[in-house]
N, C-alpha and C positions, 0 to 999 in steps of 0.2 A: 417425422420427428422434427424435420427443419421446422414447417410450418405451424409446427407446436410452440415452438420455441423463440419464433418472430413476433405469434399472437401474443406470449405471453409478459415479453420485456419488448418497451418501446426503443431501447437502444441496443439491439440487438443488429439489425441493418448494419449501424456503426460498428457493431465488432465483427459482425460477417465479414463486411466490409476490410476491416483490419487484416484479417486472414489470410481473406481472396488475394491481397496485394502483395504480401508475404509469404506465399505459399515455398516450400522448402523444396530445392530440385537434393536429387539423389548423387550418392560422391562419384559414379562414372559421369556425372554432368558435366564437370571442370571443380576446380581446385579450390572455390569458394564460393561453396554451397549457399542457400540464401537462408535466413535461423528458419528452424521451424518457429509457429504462433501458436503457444497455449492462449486461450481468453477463460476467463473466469468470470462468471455470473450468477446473481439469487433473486432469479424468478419468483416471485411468491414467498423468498426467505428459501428457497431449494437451489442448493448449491449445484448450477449448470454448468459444462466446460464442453469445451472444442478444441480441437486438436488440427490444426491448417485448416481451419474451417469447416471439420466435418466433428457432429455431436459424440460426446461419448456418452454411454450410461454407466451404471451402476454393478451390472452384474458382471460376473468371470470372467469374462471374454470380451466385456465392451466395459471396459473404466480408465481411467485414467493411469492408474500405471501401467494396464495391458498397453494402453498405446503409445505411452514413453518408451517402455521396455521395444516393442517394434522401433521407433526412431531409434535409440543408440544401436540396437543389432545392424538397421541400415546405414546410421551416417556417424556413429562410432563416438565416442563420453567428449568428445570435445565438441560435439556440436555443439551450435551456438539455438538456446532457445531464449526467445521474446515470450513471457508473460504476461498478458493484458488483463487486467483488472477492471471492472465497472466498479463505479463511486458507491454502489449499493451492494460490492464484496464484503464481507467481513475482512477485519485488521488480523483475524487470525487463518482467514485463506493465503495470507500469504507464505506464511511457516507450513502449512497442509500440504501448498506446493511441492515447496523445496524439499520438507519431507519426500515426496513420492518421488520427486526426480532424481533425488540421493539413491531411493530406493532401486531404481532404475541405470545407476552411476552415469548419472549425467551432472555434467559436474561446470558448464557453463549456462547458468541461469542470469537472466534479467528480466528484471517488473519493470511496471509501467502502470501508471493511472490514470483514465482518460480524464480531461478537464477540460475547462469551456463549457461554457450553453450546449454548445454544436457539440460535443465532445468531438471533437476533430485534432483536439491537439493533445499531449502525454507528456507527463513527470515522470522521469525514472524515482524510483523509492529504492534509499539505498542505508539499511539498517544494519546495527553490532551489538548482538545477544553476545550475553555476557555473564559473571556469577548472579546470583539475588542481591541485587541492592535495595536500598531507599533512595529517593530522589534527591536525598541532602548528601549521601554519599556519592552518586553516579556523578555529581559536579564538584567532588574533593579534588583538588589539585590545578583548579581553573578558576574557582572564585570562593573567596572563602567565607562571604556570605552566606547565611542559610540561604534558600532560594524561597520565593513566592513559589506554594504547588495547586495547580488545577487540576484535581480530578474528572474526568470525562467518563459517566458510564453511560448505558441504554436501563431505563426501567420499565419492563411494560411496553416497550419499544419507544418510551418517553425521554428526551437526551437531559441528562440531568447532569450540573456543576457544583463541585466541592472547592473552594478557594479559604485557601488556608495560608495568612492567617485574613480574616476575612473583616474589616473596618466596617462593613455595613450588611450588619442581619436583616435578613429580608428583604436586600435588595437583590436587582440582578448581575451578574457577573462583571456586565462592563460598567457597572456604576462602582461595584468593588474597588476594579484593578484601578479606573478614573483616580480614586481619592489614595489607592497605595502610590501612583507616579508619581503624584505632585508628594509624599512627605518622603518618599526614596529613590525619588531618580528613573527617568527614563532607561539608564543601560541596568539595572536591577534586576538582576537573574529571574526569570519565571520559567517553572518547567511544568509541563502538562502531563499528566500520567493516564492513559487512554488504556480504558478494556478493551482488549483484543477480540471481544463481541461486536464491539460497534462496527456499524459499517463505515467503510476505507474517508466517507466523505466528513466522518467527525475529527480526522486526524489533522485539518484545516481548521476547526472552528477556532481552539482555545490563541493559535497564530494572531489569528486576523483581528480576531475581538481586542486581545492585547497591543496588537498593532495601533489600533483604535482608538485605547485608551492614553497611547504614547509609549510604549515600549518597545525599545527594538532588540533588545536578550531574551529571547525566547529557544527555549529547546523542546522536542516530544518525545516521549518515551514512552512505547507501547507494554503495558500493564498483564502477564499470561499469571492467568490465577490457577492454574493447573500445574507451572512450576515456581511460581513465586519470584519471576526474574523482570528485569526488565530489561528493553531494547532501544536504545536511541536510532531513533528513522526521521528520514530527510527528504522532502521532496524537492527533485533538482529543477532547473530551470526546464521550462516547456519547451517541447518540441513537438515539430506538426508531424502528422500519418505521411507515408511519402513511401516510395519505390525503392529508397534507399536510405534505408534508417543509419542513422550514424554509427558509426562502427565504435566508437571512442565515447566515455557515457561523457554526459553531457552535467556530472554530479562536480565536476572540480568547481561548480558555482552553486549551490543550493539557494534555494531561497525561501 
């Protein structure tokens, strides 16, 4: 199975890796266990997971909540578990999670998305689902401008942009948002509304482009078309793989 699953993602090494270094000792160890490491991966678009580095599958007895439920029986709902995500997860692996962990009452979760070239280094993702809104409402009370919205979906696995309202048809995004700074301002709210299909590394793109064009009021909110809601997510300041991951997130700074 391992060597299945090494052939099959090139960064997979890297999250082995993640694991090995994090492996979770048991509560007669001492008094502060080390978290256990879920990692999430889509080999081929096939939702892979590990559990302290060992694969889980799909069926009764080997899946992902069989092996949550085994950690809380041994290190009890307050363990602390680390979630690793590869950039090629889905934005809706991460609620899939939490779902199973809830289901499991594990009730101390934390994400991470690898980043870098090297993926060597990780962004906690730290998001607040909420009722259904619209994007003009999830920013009532903070600016009372309508907002610029960038729509982000996958078509056909093709990453497609909706900019609304959009000064130039038929061009591309960052020539859009170019000619909205210069007639409203650099801090002029822009908010991205991402399907929860895409993979975790489009939840970057609408930031950076906007960034680009000269905006620095960017917010993302992840789009679930299965309950019609959205969620504001943050990716915090990086931090590297290490022996001793910060205990404290590192989101009081997002960027």
């Amino acid at each position: 199975m391992m060597s299945r699953l090494a052939r099959a993602s090139p960064d997979f090494c890297v999250i082995a890796l993640a694991s090995l270094l994090f492996q979770a000792n048991p509560r007669s160890q001492g008094a502060s266990p080390k978290p256990t490491i879920v990692t999430v991966d889509r080999p081929h678009g096939r939702v892979a997971y590990t559990v302290d580095s060992k694969p889980v599958d799909l069926n009764p007895t080997d899946n992902i909540l069989y092996a949550l439920n085994k950690v809380q029986d041994r290190m009890g709902p307050d363990h602390p578990v680390l979630v690793y995500l590869d950039p090629q997860a889905r934005v809706e692996d991460i609620g899939t999670v939490d779902g199973i962990a809830g289901k499991a009452q594990l009730n101390n979760l934390r994400f991470f998305a690898f980043t870098g070239n090297d993926h060597l280094m990780l962004r906690e993702i730290k998001w607040a689902a909420g009722p259904p809104l619209s994007p003009g409402e999830a920013l009532r009370g903070q600016d009372s401008r309508p907002p610029i919205i960038v729509k982000v979906r996958r078509t056909n696995s093709r990453l497609t942009f909706k900019l609304d309202p959009n000064p130039a048809p038929g061009k591309d995004i960052l020539w859009g948002l170019s000619k909205l700074v210069g007639e409203r301002g650099a801090g002029y709210p822009v908010v991205a509304v991402v399907d929860d299909h895409c993979p975790l590394a489009d939840l970057r793109q609408v930031p950076g482009i906007a960034a680009k064009a000269g905006f620095h009021n960017t917010r993302t909110f992840i789009s679930s078309q299965e309950s019609e809601s959205l969620a504001e997510i943050k990716f915090c300041t990086a931090v590297p793989i290490s022996l001793s991951p910060p205990h404290v997130s590192a989101c009081d700074s997002p960027q």
